[in-house]
N, C-alpha and C positions, 0 to 999 in steps of 0.2 A: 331289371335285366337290360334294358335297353338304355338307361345310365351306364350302366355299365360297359358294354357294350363302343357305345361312343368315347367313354374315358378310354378304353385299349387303344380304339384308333386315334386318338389323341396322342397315347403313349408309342405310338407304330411311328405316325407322322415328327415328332418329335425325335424319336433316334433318327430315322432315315435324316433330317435337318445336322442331325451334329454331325454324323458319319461326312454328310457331303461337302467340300470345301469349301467353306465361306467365300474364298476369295475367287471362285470359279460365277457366285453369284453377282460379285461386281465388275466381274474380267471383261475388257471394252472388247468388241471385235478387233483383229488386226491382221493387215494386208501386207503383202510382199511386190517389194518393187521391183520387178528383173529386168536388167538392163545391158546385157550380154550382147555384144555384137560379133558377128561373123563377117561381115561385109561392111558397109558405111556406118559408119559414126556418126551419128548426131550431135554435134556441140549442144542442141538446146535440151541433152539430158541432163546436163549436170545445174540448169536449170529448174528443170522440170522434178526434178529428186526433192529439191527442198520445198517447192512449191506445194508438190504434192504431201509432204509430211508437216505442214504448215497448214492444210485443208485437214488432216487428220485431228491436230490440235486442237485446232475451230469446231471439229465435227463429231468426237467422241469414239476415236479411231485411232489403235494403233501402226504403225509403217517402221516394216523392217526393211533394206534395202542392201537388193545384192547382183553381184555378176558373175556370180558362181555357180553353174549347173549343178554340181555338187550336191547342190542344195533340195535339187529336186527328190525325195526320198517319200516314201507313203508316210511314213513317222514325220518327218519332219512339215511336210505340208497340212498336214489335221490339225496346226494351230492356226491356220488362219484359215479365213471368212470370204477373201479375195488373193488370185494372184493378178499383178500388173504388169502386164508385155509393154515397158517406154521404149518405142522404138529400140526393137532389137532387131537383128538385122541377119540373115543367113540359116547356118546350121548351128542352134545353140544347145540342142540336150541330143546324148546318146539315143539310144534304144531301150536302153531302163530308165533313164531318166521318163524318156517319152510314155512307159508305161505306166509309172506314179504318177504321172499326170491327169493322164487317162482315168486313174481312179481315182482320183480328185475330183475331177470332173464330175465324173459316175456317182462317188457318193454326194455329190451336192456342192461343189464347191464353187466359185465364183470365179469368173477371167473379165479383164478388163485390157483392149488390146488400142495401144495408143498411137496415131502417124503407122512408122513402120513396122509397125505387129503384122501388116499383110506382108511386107519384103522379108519374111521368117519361115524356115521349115518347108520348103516347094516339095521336098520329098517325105514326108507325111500329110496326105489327106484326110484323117481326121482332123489335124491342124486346123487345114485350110478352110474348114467346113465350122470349126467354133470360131475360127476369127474373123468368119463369115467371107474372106477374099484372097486375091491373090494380086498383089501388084503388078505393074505393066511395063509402067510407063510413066513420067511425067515434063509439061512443059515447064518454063521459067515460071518461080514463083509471079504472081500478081494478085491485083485485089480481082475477084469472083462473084456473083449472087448467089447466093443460099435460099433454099427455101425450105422452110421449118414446118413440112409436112404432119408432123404429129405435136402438137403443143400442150399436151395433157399429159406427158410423159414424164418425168423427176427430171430428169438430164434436158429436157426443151420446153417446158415450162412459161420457163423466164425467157426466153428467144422472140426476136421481132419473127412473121412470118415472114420478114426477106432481112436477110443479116446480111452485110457486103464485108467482106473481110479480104487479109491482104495473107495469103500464105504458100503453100505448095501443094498442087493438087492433082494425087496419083490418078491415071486410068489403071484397068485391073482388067487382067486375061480369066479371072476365073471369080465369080460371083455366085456365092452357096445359095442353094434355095429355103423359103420358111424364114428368111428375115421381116424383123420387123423395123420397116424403116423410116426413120426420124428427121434425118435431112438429106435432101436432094441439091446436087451442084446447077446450074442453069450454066450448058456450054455456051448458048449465046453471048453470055458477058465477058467469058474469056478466050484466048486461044489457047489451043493444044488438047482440048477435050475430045475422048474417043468414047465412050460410052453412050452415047447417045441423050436421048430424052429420060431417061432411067438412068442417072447416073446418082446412084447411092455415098452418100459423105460418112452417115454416123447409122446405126442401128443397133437393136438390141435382140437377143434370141435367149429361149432357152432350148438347150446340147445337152442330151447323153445326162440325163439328170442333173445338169448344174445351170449355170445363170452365164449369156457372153455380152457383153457389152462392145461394140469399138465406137473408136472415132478417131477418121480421119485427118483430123486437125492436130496441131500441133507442132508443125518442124520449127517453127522458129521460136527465136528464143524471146521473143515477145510476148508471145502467146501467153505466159507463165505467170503475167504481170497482165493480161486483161480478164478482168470478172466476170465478165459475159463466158467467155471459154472456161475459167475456172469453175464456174458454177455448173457449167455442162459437165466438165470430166467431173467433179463434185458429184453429180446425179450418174453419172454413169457406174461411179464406184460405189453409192450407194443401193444401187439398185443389185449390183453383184456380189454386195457384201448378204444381200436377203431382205432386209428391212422393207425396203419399198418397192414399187410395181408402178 
């Protein structure tokens, strides 16, 4: 009997296999890139688009990419793993839009908010609380000290604990709390820092059931061509796609 027994659940296991799609068993994750502006345009997006679907290739990752709010629908977001805020900028989704997000979110979904993902949405705070900020401010880009507070992370890892880099670096009127923060700006190095001795660059949280990554970095269209940073936004989107921690 207990031959037997096990042959059923042999024969149970094997339909449940053919019934389920094969091809759902080798389907890569894949992430949406939104890129929608309301306000300032970043020229170093149309950079950052291919750079980004270029680390996908490398990484075992699909990237879809769009500037359609449209797009935001509960159906349509349950196929990816991450969405990508590249510097978008203002008011870019409705009120239903902002809802299927919301569930997205909720049911587990991944955001990855890049540069001006904080300059996005001032009038939804939920937003502002998964993007972890709210922009301010910024002086002339220049080169900065970093300090790579957490380096056990996917996304800082690979980081010196002091990285000097050349970019644009926002202050922020409104900084969520329960982040988990990965790098810190040192205002002594540069001018025009308001934040003080806590002035947070990149961090990671998890929101409302899903995974947020941001980081700060990115306005220039240099960025997109150095490895150090690619490897960061690299860890950032993988950590939001679920894989790693």
């Amino acid at each position: 009997m207990k031959n037997l027994s096990n042959y059923f659940k042999v024969i149970i296991v094997l339909v449940v296999l053919v019934q389920f799609p094969f091809s759902r068993l080798l389907a890569k994750p894949k992430v949406l890139i939104f890129s929608k502006t309301a306000g300032f345009h970043h020229n170093s997006i149309a950079v950052g688009i291919p750079a980004i679907i270029k680390l996908g290739q490398e990484n075992n990752f699909d990237v879809d990419t769009t500037t359609n709010s449209a797009k935001f629908t509960t159906e349509n977001l349950k196929q990816y793993a991450a969405v990508i805020f590249l510097s978008t900028t203002g008011d870019v989704l409705n009120d239903e839009q902002q809802k299927a997000f919301e569930q997205y979110i909720h049911s587990g979904g991944g955001f990855v908010g890049v540069h001006a993902a904080t300059d996005t949405e001032y009038g939804w705070p939920w937003y502002g609380d998964l993007v972890g900020a709210y922009f301010k401010s910024h002086p002339k880009q220049q080169e900065a000290t970093l300090h790579v507070v957490d380096r056990k992370f996917i996304a800082t890892k690979h980081l010196p604990e002091e990285w000097k880099r050349f970019d644009e670096w926002y202050n922020y009127k409104y900084i969520a709390k329960g982040l988990h923060v990965l790098v810190t700006i040192d205002e002594k190095s540069y001018t025009g820092g308001e934040n003080g001795d806590n002035h947070p660059m990149a961090w990671y949280h998890e929101y409302d059931g899903g995974r947020a990554f941001y980081t700060e970095l990115g306005h220039t269209n240099e960025s997109y061509a150095d490895p150090l940073y690619l490897k960061h936004l690299l860890g950032g989107i993988q950590y939001a796609i679920g894989d790693h921690k």
